[in-house]
mmCIF file of the N, C-alpha and C atoms, coordinates in Angstrom:
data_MODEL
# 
_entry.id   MODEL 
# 
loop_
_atom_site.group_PDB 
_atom_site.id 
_atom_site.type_symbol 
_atom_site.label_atom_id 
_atom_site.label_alt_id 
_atom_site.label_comp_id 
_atom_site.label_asym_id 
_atom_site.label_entity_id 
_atom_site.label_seq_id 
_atom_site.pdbx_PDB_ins_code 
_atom_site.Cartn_x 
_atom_site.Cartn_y 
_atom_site.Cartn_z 
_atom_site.occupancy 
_atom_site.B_iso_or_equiv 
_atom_site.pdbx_formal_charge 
_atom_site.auth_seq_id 
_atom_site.auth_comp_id 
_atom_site.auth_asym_id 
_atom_site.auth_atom_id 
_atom_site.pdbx_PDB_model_num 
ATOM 1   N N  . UNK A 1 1  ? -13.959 -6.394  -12.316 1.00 0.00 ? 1  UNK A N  1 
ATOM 2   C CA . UNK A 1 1  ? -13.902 -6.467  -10.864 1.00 0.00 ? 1  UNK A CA 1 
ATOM 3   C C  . UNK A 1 1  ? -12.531 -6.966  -10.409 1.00 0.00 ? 1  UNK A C  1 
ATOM 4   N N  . UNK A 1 2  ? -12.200 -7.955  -11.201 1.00 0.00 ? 2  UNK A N  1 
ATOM 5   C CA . UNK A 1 2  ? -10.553 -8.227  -10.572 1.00 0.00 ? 2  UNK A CA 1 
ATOM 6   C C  . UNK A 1 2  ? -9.568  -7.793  -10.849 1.00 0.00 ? 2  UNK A C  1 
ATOM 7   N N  . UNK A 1 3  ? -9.440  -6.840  -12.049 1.00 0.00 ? 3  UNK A N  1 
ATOM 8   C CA . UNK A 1 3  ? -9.044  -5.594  -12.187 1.00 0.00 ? 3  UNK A CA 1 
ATOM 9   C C  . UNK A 1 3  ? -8.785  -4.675  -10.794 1.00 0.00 ? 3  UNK A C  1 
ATOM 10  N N  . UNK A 1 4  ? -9.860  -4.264  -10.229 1.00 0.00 ? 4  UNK A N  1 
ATOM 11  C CA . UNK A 1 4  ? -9.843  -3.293  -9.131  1.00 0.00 ? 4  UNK A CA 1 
ATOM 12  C C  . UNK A 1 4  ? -9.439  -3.731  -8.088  1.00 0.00 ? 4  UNK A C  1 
ATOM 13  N N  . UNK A 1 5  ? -9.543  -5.179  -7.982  1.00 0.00 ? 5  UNK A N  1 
ATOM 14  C CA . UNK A 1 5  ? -8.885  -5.526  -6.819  1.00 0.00 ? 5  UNK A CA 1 
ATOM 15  C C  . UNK A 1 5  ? -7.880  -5.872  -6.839  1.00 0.00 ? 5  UNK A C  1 
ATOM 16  N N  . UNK A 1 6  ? -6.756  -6.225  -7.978  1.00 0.00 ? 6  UNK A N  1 
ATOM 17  C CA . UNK A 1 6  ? -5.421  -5.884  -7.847  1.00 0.00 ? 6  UNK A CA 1 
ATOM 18  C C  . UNK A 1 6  ? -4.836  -4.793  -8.302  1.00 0.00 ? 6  UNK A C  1 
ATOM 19  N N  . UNK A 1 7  ? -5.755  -3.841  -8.695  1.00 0.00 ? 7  UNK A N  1 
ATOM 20  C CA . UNK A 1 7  ? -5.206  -2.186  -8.855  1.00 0.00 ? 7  UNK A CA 1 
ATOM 21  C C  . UNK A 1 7  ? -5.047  -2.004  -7.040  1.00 0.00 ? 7  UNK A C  1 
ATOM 22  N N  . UNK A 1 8  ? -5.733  -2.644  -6.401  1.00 0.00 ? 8  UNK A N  1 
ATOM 23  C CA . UNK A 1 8  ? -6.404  -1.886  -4.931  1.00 0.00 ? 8  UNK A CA 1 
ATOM 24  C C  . UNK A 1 8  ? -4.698  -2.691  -4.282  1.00 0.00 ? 8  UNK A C  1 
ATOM 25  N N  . UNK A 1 9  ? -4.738  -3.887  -4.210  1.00 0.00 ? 9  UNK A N  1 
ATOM 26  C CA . UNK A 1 9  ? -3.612  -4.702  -3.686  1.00 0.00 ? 9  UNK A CA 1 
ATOM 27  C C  . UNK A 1 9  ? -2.036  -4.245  -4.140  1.00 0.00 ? 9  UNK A C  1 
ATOM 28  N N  . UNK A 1 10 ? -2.032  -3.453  -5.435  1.00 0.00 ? 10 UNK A N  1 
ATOM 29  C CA . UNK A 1 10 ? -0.670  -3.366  -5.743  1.00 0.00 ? 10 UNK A CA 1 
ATOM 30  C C  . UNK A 1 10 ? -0.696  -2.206  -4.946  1.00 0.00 ? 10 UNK A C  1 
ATOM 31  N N  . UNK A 1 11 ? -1.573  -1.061  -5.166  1.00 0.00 ? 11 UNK A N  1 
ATOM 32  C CA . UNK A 1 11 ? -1.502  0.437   -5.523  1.00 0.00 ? 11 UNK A CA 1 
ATOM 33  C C  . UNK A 1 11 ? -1.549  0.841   -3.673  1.00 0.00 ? 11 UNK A C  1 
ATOM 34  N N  . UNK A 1 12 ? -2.344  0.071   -2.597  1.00 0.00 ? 12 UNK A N  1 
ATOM 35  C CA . UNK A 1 12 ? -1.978  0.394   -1.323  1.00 0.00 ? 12 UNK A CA 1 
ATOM 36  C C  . UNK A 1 12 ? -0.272  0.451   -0.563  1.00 0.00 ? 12 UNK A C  1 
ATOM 37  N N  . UNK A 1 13 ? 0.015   -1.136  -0.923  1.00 0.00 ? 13 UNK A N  1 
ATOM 38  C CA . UNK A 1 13 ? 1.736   -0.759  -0.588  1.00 0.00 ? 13 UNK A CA 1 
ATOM 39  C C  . UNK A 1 13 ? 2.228   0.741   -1.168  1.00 0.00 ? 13 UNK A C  1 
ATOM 40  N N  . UNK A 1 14 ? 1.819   0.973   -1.791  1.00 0.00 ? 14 UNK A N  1 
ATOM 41  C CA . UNK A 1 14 ? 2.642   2.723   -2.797  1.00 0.00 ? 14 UNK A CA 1 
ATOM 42  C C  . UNK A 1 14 ? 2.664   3.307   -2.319  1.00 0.00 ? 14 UNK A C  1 
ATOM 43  N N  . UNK A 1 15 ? 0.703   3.863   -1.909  1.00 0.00 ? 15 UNK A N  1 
ATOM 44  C CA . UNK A 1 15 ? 0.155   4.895   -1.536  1.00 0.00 ? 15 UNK A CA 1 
ATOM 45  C C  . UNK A 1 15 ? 0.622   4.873   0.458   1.00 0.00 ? 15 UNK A C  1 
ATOM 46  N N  . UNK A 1 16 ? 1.046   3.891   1.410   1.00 0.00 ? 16 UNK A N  1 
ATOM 47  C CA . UNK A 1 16 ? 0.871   4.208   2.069   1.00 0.00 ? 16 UNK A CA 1 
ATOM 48  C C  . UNK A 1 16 ? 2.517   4.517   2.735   1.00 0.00 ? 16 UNK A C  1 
ATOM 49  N N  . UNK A 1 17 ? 3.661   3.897   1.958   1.00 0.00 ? 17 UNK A N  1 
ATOM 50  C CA . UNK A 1 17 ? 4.389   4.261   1.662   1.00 0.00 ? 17 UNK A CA 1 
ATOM 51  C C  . UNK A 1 17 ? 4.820   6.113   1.496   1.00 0.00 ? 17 UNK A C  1 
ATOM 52  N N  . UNK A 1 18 ? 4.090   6.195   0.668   1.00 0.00 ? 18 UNK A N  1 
ATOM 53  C CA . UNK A 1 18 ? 3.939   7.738   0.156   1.00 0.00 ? 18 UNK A CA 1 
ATOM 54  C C  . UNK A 1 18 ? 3.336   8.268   1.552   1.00 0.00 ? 18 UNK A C  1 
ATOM 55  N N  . UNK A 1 19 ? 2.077   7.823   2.265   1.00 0.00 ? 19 UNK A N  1 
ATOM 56  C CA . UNK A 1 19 ? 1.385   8.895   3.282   1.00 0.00 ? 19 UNK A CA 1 
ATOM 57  C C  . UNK A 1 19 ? 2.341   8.675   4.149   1.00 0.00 ? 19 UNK A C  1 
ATOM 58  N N  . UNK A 1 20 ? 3.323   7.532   4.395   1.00 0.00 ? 20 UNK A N  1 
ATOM 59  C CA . UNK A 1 20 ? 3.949   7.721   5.609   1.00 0.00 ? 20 UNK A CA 1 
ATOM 60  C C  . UNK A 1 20 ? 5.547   8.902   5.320   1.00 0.00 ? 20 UNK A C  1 
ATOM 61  N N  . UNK A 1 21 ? 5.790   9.122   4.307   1.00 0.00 ? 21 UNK A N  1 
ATOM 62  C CA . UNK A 1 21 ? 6.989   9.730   3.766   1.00 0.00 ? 21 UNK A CA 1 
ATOM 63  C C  . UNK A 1 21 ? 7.081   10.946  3.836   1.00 0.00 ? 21 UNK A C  1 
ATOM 64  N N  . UNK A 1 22 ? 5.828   11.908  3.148   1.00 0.00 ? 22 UNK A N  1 
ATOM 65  C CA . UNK A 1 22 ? 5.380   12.813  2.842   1.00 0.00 ? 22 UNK A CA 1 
ATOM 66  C C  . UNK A 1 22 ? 4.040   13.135  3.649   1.00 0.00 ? 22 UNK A C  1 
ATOM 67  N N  . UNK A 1 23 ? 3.856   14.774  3.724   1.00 0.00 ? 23 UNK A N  1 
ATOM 68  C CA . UNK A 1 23 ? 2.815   15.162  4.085   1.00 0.00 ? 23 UNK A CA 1 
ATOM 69  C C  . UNK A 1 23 ? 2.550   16.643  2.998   1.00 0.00 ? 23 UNK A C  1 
ATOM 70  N N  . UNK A 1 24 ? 1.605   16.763  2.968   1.00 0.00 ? 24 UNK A N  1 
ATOM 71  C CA . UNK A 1 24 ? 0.859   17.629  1.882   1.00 0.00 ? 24 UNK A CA 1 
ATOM 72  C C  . UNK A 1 24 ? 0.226   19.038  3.024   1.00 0.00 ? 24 UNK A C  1 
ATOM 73  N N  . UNK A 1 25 ? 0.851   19.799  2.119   1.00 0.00 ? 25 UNK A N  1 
ATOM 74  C CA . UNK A 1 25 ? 1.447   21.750  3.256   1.00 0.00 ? 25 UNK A CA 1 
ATOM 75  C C  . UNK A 1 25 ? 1.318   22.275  1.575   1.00 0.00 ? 25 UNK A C  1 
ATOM 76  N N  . UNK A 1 26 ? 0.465   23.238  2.193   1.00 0.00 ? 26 UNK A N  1 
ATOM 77  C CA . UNK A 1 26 ? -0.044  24.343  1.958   1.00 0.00 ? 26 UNK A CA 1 
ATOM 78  C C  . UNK A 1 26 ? 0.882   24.822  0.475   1.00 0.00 ? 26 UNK A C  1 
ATOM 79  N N  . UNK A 1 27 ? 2.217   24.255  0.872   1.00 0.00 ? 27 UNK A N  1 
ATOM 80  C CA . UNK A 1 27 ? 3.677   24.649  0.066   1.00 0.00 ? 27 UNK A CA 1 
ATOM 81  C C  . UNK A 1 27 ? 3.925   23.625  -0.717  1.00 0.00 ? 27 UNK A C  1 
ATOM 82  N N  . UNK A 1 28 ? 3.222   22.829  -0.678  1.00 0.00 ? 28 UNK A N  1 
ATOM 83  C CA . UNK A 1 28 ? 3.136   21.267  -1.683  1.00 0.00 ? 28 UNK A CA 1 
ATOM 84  C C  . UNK A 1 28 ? 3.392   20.085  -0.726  1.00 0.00 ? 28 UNK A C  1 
ATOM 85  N N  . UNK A 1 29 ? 4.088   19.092  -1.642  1.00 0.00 ? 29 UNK A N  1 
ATOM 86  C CA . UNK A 1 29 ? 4.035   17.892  -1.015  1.00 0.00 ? 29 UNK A CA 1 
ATOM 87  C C  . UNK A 1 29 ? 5.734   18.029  -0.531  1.00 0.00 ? 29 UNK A C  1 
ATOM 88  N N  . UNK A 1 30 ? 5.878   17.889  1.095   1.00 0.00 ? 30 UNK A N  1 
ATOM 89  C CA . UNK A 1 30 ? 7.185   17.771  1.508   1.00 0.00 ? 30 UNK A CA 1 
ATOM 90  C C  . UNK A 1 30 ? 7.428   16.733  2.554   1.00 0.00 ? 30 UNK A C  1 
ATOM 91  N N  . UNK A 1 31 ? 8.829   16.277  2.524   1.00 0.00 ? 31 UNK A N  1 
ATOM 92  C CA . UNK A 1 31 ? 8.874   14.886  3.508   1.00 0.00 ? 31 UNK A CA 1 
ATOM 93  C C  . UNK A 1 31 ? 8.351   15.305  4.937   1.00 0.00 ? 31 UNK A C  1 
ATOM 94  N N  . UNK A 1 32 ? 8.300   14.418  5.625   1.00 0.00 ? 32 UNK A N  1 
ATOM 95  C CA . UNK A 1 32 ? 7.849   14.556  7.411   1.00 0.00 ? 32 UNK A CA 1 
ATOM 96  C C  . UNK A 1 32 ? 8.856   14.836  7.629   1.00 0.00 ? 32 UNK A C  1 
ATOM 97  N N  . UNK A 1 33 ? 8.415   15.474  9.026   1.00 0.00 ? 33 UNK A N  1 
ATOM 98  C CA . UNK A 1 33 ? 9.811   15.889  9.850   1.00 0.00 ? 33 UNK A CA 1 
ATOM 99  C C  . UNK A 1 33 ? 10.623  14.693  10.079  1.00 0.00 ? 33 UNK A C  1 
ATOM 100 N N  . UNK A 1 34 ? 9.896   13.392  10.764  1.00 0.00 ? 34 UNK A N  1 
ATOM 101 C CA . UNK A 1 34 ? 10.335  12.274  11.460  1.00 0.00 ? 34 UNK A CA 1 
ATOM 102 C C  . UNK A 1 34 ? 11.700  11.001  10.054  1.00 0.00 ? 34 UNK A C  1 
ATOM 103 N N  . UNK A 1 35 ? 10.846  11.927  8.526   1.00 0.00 ? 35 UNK A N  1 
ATOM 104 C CA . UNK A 1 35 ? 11.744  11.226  7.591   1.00 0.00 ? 35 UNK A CA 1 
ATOM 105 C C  . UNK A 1 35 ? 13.132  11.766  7.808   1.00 0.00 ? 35 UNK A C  1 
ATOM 106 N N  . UNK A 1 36 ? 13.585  12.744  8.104   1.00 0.00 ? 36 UNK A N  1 
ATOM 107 C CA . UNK A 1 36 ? 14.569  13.411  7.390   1.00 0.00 ? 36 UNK A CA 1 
ATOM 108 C C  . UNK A 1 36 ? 16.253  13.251  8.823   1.00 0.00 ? 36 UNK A C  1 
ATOM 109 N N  . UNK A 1 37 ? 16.004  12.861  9.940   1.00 0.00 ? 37 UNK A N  1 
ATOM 110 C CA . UNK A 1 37 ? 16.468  11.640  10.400  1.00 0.00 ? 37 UNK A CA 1 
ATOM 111 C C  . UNK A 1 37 ? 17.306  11.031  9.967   1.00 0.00 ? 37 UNK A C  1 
ATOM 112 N N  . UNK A 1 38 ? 18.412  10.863  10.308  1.00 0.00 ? 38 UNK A N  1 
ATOM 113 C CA . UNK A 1 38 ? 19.671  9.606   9.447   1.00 0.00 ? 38 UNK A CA 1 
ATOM 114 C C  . UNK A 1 38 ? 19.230  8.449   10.155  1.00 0.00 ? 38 UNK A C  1 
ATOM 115 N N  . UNK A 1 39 ? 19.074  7.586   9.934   1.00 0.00 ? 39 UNK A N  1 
ATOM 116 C CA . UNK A 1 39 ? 19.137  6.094   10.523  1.00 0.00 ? 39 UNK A CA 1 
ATOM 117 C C  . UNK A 1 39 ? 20.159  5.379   10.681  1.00 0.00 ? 39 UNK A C  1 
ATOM 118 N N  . UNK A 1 40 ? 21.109  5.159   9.268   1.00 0.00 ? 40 UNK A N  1 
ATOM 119 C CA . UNK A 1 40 ? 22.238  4.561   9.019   1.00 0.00 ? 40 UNK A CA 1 
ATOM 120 C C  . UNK A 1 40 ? 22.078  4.359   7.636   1.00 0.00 ? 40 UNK A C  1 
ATOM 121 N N  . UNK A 1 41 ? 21.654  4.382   6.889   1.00 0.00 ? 41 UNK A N  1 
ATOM 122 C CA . UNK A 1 41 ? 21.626  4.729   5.869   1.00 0.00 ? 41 UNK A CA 1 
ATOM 123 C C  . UNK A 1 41 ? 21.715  5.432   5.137   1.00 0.00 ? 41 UNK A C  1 
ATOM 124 N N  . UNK A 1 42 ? 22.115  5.607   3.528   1.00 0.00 ? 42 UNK A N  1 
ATOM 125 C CA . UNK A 1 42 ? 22.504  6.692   2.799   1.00 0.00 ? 42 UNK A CA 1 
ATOM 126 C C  . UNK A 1 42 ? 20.705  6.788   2.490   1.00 0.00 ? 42 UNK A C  1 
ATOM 127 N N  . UNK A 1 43 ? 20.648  8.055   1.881   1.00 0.00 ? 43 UNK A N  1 
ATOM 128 C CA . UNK A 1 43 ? 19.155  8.827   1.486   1.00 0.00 ? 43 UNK A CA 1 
ATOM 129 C C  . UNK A 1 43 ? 18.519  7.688   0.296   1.00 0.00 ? 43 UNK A C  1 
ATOM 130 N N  . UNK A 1 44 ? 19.249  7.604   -0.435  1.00 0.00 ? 44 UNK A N  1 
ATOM 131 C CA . UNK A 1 44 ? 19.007  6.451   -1.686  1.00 0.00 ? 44 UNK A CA 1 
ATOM 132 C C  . UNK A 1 44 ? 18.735  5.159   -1.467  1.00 0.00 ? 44 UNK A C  1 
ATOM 133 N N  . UNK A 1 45 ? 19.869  4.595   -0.597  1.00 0.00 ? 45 UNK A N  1 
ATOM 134 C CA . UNK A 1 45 ? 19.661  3.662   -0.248  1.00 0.00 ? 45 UNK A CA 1 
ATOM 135 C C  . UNK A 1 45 ? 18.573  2.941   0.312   1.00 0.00 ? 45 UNK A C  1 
ATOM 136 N N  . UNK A 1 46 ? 18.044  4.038   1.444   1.00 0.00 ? 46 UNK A N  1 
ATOM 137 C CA . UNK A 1 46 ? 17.005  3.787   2.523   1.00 0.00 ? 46 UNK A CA 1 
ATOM 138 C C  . UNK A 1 46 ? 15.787  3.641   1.345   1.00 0.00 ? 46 UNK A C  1 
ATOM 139 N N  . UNK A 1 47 ? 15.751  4.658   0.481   1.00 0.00 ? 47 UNK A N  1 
ATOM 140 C CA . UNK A 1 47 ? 14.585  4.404   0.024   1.00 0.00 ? 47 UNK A CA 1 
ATOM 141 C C  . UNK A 1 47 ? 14.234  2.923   -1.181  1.00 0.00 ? 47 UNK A C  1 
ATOM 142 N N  . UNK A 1 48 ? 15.528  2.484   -1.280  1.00 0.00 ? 48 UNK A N  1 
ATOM 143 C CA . UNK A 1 48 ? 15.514  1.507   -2.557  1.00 0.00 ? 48 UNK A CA 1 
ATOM 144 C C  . UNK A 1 48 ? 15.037  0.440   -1.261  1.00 0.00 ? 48 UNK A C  1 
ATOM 145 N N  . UNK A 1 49 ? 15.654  0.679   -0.034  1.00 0.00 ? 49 UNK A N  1 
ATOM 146 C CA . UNK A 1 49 ? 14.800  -0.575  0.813   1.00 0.00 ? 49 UNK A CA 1 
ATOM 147 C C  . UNK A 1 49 ? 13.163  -0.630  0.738   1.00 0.00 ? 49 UNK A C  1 
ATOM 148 N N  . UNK A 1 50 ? 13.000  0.645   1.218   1.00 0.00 ? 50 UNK A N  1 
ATOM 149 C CA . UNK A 1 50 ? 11.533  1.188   0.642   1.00 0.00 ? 50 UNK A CA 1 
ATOM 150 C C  . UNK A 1 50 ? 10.748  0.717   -0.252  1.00 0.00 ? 50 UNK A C  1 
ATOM 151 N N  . UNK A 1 51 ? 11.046  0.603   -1.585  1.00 0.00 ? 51 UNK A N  1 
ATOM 152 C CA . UNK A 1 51 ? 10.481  0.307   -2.559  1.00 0.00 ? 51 UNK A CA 1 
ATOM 153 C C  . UNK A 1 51 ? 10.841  -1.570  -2.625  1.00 0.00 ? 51 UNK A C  1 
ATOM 154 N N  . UNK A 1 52 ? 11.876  -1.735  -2.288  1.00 0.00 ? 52 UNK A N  1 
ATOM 155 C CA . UNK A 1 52 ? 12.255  -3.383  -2.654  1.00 0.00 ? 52 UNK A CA 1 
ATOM 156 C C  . UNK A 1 52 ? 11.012  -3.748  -1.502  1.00 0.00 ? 52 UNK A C  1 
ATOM 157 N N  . UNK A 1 53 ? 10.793  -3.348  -0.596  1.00 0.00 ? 53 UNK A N  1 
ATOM 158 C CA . UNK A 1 53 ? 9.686   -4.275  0.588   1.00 0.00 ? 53 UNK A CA 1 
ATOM 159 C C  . UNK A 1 53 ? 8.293   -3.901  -0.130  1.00 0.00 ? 53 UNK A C  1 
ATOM 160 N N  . UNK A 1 54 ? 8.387   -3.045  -0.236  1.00 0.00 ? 54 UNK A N  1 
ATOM 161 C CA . UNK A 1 54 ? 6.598   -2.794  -1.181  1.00 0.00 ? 54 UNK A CA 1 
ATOM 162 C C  . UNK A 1 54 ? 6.211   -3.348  -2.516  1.00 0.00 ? 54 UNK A C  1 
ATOM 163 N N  . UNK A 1 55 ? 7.688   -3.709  -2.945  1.00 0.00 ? 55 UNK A N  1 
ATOM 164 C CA . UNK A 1 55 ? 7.127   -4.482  -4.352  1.00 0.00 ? 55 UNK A CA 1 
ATOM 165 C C  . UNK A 1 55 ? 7.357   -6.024  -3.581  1.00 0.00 ? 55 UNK A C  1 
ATOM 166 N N  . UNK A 1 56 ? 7.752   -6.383  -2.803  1.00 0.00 ? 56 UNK A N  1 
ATOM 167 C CA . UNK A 1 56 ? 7.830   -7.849  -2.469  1.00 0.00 ? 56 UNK A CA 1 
ATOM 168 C C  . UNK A 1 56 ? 6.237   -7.991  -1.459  1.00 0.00 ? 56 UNK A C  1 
ATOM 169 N N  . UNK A 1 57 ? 5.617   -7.064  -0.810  1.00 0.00 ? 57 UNK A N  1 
ATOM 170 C CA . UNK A 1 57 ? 4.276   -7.727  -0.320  1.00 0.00 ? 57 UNK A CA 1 
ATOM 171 C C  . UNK A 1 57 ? 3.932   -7.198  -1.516  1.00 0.00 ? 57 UNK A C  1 
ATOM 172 N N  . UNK A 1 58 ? 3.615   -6.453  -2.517  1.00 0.00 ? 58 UNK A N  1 
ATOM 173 C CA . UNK A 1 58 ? 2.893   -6.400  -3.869  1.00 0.00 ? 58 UNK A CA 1 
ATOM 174 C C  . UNK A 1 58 ? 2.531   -7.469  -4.507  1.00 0.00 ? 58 UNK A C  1 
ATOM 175 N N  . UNK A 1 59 ? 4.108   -8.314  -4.619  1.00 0.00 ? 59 UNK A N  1 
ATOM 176 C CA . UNK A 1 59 ? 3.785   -9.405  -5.296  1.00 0.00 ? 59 UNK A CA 1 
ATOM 177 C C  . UNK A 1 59 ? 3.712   -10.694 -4.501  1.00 0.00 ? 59 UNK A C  1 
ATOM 178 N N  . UNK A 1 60 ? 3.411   -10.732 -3.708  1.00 0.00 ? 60 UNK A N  1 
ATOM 179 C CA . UNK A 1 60 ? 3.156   -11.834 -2.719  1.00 0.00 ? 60 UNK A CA 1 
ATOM 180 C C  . UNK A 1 60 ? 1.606   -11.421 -2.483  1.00 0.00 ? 60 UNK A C  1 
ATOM 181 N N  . UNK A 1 61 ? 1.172   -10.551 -2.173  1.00 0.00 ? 61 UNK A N  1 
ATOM 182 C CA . UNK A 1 61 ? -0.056  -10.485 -2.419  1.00 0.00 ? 61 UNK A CA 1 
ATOM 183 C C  . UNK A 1 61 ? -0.766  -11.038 -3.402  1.00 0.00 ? 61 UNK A C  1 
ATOM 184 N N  . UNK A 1 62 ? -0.129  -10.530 -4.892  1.00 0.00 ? 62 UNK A N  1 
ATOM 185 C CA . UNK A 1 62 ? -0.440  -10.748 -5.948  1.00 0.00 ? 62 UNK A CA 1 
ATOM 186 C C  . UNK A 1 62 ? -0.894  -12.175 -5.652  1.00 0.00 ? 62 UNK A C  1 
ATOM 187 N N  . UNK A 1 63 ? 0.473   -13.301 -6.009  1.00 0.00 ? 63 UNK A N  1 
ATOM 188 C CA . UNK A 1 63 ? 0.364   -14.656 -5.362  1.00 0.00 ? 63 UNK A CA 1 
ATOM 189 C C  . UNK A 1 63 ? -0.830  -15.047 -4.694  1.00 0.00 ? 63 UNK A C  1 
ATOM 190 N N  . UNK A 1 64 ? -0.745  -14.521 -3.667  1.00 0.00 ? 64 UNK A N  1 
ATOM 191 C CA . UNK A 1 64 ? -1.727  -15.385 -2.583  1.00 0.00 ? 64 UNK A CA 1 
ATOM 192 C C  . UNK A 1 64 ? -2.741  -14.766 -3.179  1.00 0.00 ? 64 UNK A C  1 
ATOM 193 N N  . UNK A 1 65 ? -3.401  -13.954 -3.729  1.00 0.00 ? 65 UNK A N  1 
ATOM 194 C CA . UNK A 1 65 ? -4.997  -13.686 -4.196  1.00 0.00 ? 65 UNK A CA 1 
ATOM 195 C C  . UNK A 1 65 ? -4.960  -14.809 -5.542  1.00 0.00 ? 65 UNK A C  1 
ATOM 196 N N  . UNK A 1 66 ? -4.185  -14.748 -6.441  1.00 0.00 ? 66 UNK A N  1 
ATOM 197 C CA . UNK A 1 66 ? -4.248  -15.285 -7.686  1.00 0.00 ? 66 UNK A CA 1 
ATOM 198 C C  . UNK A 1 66 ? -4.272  -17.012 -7.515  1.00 0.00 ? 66 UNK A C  1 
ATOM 199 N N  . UNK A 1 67 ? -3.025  -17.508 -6.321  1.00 0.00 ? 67 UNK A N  1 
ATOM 200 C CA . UNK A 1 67 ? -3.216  -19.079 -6.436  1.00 0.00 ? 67 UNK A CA 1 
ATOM 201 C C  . UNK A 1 67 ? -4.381  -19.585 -4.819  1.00 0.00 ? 67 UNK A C  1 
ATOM 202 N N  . UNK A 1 68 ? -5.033  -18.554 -4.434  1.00 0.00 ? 68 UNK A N  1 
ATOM 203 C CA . UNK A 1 68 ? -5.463  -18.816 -2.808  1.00 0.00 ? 68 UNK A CA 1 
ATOM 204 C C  . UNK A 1 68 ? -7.075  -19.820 -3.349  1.00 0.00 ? 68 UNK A C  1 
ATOM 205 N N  . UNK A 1 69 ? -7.419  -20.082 -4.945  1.00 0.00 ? 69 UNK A N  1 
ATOM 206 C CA . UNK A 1 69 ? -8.256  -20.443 -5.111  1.00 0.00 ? 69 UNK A CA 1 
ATOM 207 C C  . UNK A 1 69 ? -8.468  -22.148 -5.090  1.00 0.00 ? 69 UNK A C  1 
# 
């Protein structure tokens, strides 16, 4: 059981990440219109922000479930 619930806690930051990035067409999986947008950032870059914020509530989650006892 606590298995699944930090499969569930890591694996949401990913997945919603992913639904907000991508949308799934007929033609496979391709970015949203609203991604493809410059912001100010290089393409790489933006996304290493991406991933650095989803592994930091990942593991802060982690944290607070593991010491919240």
């Amino acid at each position: 059981m606590r298995l699944a619930v930090v499969a569930t806690i890591i694996g949401f930051p990913i997945a919603l990440v992913i639904a907000w990035a991508f949308e799934l067409t007929p033609e496979g999986l391709m970015p949203t219109a609203g991604s493809r947008r410059e912001t100010g950032f290089p393409h790489k870059q933006r996304w290493l922000y991406v991933v650095l914020a989803a592994a930091a509530i990942s593991v802060g989650l982690f944290f607070l479930v593991r010491f919240a006892r």
